[in-house]
Each structure stands twice: as structure tokens, then as C-alpha cells.
C-alpha positions as a Markdown table, in Angstrom:
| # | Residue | x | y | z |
|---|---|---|---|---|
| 1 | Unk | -62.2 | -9.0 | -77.3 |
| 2 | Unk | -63.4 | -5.6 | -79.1 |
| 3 | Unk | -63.8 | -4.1 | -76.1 |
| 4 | Unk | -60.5 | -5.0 | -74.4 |
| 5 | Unk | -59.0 | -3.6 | -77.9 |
| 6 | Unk | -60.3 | -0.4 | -77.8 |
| 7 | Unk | -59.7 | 0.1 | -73.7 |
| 8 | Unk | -56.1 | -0.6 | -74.6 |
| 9 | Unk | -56.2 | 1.6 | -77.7 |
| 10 | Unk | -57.9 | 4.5 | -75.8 |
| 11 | Unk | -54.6 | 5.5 | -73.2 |
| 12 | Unk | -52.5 | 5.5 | -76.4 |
| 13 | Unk | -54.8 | 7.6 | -78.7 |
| 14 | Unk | -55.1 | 10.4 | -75.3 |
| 15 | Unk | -51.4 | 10.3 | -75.9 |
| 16 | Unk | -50.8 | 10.8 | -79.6 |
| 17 | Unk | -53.7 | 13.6 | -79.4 |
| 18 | Unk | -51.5 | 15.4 | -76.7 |
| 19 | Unk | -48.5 | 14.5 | -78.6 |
| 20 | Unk | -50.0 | 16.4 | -82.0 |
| 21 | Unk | -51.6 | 19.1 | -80.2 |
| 22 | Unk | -48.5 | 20.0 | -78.1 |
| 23 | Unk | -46.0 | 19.8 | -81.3 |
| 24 | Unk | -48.8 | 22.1 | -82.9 |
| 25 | Unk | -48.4 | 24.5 | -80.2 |
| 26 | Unk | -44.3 | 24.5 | -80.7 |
| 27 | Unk | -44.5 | 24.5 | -83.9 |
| 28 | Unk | -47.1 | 28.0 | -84.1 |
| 29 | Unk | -44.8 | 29.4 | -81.7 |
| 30 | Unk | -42.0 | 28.7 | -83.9 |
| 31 | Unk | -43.5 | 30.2 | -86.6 |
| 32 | Unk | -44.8 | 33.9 | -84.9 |
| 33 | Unk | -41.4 | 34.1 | -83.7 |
| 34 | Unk | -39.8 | 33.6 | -88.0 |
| 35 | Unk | -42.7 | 35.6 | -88.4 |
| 36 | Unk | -41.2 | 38.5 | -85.7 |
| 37 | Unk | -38.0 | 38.3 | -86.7 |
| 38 | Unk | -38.7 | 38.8 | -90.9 |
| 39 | Unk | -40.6 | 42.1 | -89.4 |
């Protein structure tokens, strides 16, 4: 049963990691460009 858990947890763990790391990327870009613009 642990094992069928985790196989089931792993798809949707891959996708909150890419979720995170892509709204990281936006967000950095969002602040260089405030960051631009105050200069």
C-alpha cells in the first residue's frame, strides 16, 4: 500500500516542483524588470 502511495504521489510532486520553480522564474523576471524601471 506504501508503495502504491508514493507512485501516485510522485507525478503530482514533479508537478508542484515545476509549478514553484516556473512561478519563481516569473516572479525574478518580474522583479529585474521593477528593478529596470526604478533605474
Amino acid at each position: 500500500m506504501g508503495i502504491r502511495k508514493s507512485k501516485a504521489q510522485q507525478p503530482r510532486q514533479a508537478v508542484i516542483r515545476a509549478r514553484t520553480v516556473f512561478f519563481m522564474i516569473r516572479h525574478s523576471e518580474g522583479l529585474m524588470s521593477s528593478v529596470w524601471d526604478l533605474k
